[in-house]
TORKOL-4160 file (C-alpha; in steps of 0.2 Angstrom, whole numbers, padded with zeros to 4 digits, m for minus):
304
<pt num="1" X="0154" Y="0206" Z="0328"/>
<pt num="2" X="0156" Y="0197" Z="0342"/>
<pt num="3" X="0174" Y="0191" Z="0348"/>
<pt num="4" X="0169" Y="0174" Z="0346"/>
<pt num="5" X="0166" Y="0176" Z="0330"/>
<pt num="6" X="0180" Y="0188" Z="0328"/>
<pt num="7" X="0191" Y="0171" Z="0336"/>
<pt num="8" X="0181" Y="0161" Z="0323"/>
<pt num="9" X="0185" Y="0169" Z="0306"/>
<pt num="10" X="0203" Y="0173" Z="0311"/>
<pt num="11" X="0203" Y="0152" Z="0314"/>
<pt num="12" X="0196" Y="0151" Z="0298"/>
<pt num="13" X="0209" Y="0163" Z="0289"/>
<pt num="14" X="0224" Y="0154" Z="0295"/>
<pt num="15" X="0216" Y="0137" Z="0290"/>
<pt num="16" X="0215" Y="0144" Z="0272"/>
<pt num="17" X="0232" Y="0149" Z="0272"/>
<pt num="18" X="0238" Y="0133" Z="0277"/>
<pt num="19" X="0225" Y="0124" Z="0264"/>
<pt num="20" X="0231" Y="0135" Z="0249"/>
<pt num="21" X="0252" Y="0131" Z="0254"/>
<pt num="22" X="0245" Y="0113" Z="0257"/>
<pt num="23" X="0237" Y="0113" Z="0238"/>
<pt num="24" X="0251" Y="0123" Z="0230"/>
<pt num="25" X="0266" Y="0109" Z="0235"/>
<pt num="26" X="0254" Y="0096" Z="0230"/>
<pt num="27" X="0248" Y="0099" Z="0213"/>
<pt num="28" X="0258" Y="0116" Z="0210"/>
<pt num="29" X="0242" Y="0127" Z="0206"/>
<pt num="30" X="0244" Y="0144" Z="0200"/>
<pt num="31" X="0244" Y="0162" Z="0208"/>
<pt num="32" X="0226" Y="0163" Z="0199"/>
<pt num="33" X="0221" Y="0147" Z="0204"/>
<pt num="34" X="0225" Y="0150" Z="0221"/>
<pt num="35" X="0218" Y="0168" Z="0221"/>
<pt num="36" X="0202" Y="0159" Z="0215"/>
<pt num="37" X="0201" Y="0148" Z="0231"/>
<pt num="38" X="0205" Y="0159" Z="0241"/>
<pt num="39" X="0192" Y="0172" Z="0235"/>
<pt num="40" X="0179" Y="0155" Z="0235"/>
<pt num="41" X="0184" Y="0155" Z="0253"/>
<pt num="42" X="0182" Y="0170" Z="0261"/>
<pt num="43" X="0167" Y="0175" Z="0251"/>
<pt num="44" X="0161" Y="0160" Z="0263"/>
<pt num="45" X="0165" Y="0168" Z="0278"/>
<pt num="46" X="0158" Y="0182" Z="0276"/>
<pt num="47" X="0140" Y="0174" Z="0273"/>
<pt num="48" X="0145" Y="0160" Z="0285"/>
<pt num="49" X="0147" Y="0175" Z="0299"/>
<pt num="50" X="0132" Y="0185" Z="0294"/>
<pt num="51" X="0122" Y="0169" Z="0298"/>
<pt num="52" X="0130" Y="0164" Z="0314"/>
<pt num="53" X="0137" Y="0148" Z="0306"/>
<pt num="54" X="0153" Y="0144" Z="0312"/>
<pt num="55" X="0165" Y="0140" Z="0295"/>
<pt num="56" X="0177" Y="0129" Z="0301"/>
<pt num="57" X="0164" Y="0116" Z="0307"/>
<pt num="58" X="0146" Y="0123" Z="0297"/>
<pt num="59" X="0133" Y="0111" Z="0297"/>
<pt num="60" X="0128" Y="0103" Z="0281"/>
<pt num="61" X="0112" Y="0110" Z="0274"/>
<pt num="62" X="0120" Y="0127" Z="0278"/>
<pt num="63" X="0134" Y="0123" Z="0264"/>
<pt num="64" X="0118" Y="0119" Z="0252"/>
<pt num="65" X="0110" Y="0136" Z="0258"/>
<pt num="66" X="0126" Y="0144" Z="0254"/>
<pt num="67" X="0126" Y="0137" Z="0236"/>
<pt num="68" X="0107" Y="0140" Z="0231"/>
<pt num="69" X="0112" Y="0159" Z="0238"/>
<pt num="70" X="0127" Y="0160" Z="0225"/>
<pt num="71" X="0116" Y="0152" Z="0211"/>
<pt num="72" X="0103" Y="0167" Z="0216"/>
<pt num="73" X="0115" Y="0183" Z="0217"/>
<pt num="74" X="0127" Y="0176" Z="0204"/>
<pt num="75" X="0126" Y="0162" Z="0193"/>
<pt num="76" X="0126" Y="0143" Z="0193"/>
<pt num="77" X="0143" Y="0143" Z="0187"/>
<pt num="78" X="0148" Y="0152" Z="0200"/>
<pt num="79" X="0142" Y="0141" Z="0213"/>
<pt num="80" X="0149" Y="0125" Z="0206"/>
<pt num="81" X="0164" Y="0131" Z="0205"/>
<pt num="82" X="0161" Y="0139" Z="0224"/>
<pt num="83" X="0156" Y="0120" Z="0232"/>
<pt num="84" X="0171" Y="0114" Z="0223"/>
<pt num="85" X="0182" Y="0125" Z="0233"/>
<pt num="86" X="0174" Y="0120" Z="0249"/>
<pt num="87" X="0173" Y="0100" Z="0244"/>
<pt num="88" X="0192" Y="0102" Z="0242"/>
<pt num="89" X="0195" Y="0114" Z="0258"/>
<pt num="90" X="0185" Y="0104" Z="0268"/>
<pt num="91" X="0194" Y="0087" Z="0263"/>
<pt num="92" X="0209" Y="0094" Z="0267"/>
<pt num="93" X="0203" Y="0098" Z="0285"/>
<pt num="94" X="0198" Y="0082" Z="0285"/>
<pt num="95" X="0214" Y="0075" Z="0283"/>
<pt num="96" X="0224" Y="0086" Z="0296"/>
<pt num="97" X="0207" Y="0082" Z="0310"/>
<pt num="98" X="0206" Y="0097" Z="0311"/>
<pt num="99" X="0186" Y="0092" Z="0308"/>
<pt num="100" X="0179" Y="0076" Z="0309"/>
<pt num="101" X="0165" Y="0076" Z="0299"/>
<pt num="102" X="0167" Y="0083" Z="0280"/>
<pt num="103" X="0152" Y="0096" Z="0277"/>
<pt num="104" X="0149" Y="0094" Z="0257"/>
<pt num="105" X="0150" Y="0074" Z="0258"/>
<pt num="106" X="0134" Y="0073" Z="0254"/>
<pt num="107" X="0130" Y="0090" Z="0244"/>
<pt num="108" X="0126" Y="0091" Z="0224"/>
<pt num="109" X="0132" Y="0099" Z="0211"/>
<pt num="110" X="0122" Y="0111" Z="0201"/>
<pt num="111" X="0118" Y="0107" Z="0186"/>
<pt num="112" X="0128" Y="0117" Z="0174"/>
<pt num="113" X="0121" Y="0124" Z="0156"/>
<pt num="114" X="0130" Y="0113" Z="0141"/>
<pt num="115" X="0134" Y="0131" Z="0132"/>
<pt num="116" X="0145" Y="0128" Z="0116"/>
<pt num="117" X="0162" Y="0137" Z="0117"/>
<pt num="118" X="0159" Y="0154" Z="0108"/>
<pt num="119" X="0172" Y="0155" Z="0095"/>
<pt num="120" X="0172" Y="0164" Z="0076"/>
<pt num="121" X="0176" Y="0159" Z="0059"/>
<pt num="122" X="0194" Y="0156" Z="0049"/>
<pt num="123" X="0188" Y="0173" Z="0037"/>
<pt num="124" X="0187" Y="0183" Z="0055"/>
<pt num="125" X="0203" Y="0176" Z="0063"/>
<pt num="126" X="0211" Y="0181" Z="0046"/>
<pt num="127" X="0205" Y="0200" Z="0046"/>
<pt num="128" X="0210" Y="0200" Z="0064"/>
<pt num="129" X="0228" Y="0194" Z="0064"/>
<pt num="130" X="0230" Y="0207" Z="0051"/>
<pt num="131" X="0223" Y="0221" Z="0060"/>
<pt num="132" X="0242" Y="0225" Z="0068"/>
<pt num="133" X="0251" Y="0238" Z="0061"/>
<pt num="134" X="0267" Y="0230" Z="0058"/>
<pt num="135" X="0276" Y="0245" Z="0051"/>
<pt num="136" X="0278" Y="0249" Z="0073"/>
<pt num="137" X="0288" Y="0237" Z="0086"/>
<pt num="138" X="0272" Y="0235" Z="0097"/>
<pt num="139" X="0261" Y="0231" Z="0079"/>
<pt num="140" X="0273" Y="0218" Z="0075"/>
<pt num="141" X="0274" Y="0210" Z="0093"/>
<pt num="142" X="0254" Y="0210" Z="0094"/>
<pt num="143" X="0255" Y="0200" Z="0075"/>
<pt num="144" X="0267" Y="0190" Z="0082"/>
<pt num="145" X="0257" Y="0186" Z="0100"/>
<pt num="146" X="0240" Y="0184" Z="0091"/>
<pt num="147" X="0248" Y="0170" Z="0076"/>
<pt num="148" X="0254" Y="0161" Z="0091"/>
<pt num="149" X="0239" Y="0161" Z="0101"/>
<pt num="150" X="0228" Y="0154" Z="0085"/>
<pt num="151" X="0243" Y="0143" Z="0082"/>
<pt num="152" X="0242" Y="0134" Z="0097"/>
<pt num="153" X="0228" Y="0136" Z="0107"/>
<pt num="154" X="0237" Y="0139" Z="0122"/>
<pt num="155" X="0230" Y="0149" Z="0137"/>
<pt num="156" X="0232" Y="0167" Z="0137"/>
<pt num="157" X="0241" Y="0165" Z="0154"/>
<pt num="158" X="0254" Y="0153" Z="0146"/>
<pt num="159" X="0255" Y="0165" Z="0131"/>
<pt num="160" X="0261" Y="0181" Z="0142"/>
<pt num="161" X="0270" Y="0169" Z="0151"/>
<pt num="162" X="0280" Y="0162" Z="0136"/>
<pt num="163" X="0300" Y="0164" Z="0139"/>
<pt num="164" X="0311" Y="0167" Z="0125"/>
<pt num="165" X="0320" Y="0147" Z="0130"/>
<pt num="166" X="0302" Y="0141" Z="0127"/>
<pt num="167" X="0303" Y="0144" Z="0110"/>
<pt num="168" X="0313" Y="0133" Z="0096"/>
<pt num="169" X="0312" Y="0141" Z="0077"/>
<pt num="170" X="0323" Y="0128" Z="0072"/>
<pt num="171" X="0310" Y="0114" Z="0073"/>
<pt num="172" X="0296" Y="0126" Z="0076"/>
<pt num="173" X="0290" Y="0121" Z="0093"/>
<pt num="174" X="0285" Y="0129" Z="0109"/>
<pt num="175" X="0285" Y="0122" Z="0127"/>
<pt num="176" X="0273" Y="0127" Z="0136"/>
<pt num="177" X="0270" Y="0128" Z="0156"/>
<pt num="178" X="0249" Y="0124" Z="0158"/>
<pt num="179" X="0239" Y="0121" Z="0174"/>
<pt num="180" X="0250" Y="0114" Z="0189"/>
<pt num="181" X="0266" Y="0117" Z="0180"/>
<pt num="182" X="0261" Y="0102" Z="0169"/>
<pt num="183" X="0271" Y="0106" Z="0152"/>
<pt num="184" X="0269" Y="0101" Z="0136"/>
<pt num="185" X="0276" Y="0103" Z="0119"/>
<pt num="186" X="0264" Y="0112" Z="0104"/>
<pt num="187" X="0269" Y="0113" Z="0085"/>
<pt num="188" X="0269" Y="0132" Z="0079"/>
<pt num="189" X="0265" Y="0132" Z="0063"/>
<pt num="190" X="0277" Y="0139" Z="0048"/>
<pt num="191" X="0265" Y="0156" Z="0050"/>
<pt num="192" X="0267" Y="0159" Z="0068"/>
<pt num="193" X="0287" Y="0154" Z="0068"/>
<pt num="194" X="0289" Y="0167" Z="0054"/>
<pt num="195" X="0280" Y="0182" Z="0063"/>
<pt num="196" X="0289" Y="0176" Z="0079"/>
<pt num="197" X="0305" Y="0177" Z="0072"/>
<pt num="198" X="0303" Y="0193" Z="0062"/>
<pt num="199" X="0298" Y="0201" Z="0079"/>
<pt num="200" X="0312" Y="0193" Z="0088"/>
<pt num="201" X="0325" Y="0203" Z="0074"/>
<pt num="202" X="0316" Y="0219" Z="0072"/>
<pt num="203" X="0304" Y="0224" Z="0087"/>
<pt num="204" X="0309" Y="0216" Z="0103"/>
<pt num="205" X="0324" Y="0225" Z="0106"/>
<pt num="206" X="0316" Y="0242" Z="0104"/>
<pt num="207" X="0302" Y="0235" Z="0116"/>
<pt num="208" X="0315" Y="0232" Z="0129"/>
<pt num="209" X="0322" Y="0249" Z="0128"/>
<pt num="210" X="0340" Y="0243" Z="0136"/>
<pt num="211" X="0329" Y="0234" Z="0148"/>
<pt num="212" X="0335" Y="0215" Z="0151"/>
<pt num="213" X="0320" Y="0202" Z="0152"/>
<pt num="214" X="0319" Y="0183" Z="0145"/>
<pt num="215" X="0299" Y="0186" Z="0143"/>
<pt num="216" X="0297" Y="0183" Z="0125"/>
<pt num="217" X="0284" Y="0196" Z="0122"/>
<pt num="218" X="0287" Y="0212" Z="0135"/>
<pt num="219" X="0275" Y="0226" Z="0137"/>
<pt num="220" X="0281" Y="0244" Z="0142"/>
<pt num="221" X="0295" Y="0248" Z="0147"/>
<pt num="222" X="0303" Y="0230" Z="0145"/>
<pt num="223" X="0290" Y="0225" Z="0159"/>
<pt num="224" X="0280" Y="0207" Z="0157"/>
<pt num="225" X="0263" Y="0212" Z="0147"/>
<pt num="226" X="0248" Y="0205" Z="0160"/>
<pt num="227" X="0233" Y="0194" Z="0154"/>
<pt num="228" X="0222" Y="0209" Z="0154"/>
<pt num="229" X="0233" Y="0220" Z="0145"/>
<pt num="230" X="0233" Y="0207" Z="0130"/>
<pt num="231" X="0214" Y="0204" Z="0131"/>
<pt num="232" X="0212" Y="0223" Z="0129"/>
<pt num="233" X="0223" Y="0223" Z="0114"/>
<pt num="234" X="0212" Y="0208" Z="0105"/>
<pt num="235" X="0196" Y="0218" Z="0109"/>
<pt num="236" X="0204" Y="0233" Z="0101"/>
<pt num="237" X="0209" Y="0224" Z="0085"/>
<pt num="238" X="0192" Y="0216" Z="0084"/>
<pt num="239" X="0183" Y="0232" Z="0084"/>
<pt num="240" X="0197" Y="0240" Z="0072"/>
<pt num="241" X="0193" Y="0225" Z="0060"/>
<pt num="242" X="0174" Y="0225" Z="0061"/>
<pt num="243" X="0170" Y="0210" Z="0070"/>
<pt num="244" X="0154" Y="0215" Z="0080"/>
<pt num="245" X="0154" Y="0198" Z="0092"/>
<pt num="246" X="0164" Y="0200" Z="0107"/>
<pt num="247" X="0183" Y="0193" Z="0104"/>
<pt num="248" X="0194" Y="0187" Z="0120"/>
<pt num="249" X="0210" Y="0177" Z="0120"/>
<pt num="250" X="0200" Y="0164" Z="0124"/>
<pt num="251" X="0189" Y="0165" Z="0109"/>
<pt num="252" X="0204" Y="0162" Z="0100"/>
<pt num="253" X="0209" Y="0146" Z="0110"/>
<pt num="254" X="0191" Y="0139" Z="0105"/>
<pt num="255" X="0193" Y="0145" Z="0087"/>
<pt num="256" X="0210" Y="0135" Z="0086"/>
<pt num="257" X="0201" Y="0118" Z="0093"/>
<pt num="258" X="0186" Y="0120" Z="0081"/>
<pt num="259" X="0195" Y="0125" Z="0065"/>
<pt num="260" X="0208" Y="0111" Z="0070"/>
<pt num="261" X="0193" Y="0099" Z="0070"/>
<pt num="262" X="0183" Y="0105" Z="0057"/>
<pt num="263" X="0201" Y="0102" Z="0047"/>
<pt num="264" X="0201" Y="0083" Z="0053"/>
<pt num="265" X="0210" Y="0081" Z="0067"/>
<pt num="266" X="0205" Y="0071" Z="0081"/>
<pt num="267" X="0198" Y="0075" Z="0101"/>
<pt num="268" X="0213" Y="0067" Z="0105"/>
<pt num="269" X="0226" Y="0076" Z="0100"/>
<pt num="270" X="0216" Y="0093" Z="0100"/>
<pt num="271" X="0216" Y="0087" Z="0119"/>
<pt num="272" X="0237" Y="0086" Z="0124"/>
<pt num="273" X="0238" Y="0104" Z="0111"/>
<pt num="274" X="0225" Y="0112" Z="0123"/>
<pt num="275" X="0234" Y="0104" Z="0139"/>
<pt num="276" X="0217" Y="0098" Z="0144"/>
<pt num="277" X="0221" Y="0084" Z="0160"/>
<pt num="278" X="0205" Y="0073" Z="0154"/>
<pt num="279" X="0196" Y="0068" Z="0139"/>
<pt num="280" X="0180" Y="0074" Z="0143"/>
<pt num="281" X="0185" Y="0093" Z="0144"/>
<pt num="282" X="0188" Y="0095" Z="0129"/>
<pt num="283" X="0174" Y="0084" Z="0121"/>
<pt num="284" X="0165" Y="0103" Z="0124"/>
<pt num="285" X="0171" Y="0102" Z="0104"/>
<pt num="286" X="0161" Y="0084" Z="0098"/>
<pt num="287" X="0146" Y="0094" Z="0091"/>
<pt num="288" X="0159" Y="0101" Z="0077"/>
<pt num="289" X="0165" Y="0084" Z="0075"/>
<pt num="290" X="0149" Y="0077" Z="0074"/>
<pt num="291" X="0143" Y="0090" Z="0061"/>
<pt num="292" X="0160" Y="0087" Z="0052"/>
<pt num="293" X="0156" Y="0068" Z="0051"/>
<pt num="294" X="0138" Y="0072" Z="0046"/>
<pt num="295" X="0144" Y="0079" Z="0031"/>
<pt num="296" X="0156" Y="0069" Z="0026"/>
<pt num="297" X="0143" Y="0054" Z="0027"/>
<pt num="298" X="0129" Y="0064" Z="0016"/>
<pt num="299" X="0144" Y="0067" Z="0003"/>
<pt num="300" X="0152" Y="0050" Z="0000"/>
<pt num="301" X="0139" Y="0039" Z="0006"/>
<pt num="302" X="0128" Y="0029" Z="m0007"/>
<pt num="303" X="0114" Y="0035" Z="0003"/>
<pt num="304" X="0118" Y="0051" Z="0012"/>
């Protein structure tokens, strides 16, 4: 590499650091969020530099190369959420001058598959919450953390995250810190609070080991348990239970939107529970209201 084009991409690695401070004191993203950009960004570089394309300034058919190249060696997923780093990095250039004339202004979107969330029934959720052995301190914490997951559908981020101030028994509410520090308050459910609250008086000390922590579900050693950690621990009680699909935290999340849906309840409120910002994110779930209204029509209607 040349030292021009050493110069080049050192310019461009400070202008991501400023971009990702810039983004965090705006909309309060999180450490993944960020990590996300910033791997969006420098994966850019790299392919920028290997064709000789300066990336603070690139021309733009070379942003469209970039993102039929990402859509080839990855997926189009990948590279929609790839352009929408560089649309919002590039803006942000825009608005220090830094550069005058914004790259993806008139760049596309690919066109993303409409797959439905993969989630699994109320029977499976059942043998899976009571897969833990709760005769152990770490059996009952894992009962405890998957009730609450199913219970409110938050984000296995927000989950390992859960303080022990977060957490009312009394009225049987959590607050819960989502997407841009956003927070928002989500019922618990008598099931949940229970198992919360039996692990609270006969596990979490032992789990602590003399260790002071306000994380209301430690790992070892008193230490916060980490998103992968947990998402190990619901694969391991999936297979223990028999479920042959593959089970994440996440599938639990989509279970607790569809099973609340198949129960009656409406987008809207399915919508603040999930912390979703807009409407239209979690209308993902309108092919089980609409199978749910379907049925009821055939059943009560004259002519169903």
């Amino acid at each position: 590499m040349s030292d021009s084009a050493n110069a080049l991409v050192d310019q461009f690695n400070v202008q991501i650091e400023r971009f990702l401070d810039a983004v965090w004191l705006e909309s309060g993203l999180s450490d993944n969020t960020l990590a996300a950009y910033r791997r969006d960004l420098v994966l850019f570089a790299k392919w920028a530099d290997a064709q000789h394309i300066n990336p603070v300034s690139p021309p733009a058919p070379a942003i469209m190369d970039y993102i039929a190249h990402r859509s080839r060696q990855y997926s189009v997923r990948s590279a929609a959420r790839s352009l929408s780093s560089l649309k919002r990095f590039y803006r942000y250039l825009i608005r220090e001058k830094i550069i005058e004339e914004d790259p993806c202004a008139k760049g596309f979107a690919p066109s993303l598959p409409k797959s439905l969330p993969r989630t699994i029934s109320e029977s499976e959720i059942s043998k899976l919450i009571e897969t833990p052995d709760c005769k152990t301190p770490n059996g009952l914490r894992d009962r405890a953390m998957i009730e609450t997951l199913y219970s409110t559908g938050m984000r296995v981020s927000e989950l390992v995250g859960l303080r022990v101030n977060q957490v009312d028994l009394v009225v049987g509410v959590c607050k819960v810190t989502g997407k841009g520090n956003k927070q928002r308050l989500v019922p618990l459910g008598e099931h949940a609070t229970g198992w919360i609250r039996v692990y609270m008086e006969e596990a979490r000390d032992q789990l602590l080991k003399k260790h002071i922590s306000n994380d209301l579900f430690p790992g070892n050693q008193g230490k916060a348990m980490t998103r992968q950690g947990f998402w190990q621990k619901i694969n391991k009680y999936a297979v223990l239970c028999g479920i042959k699909s593959t089970v994440s935290p996440h599938t639990l999340r989509h279970a607790f939107a569809t099973h609340l849906l198949n129960h009656g309840a409406d987008l809207r409120s399915v919508q603040m529970m999930l912390g979703h910002s807009n409407l239209s994110t979690t209308q993902i779930y309108t092919h089980v209201a609409r199978a749910r209204i379907q049925k009821l029509h055939q059943v009560h209607h004259p002519r169903g």
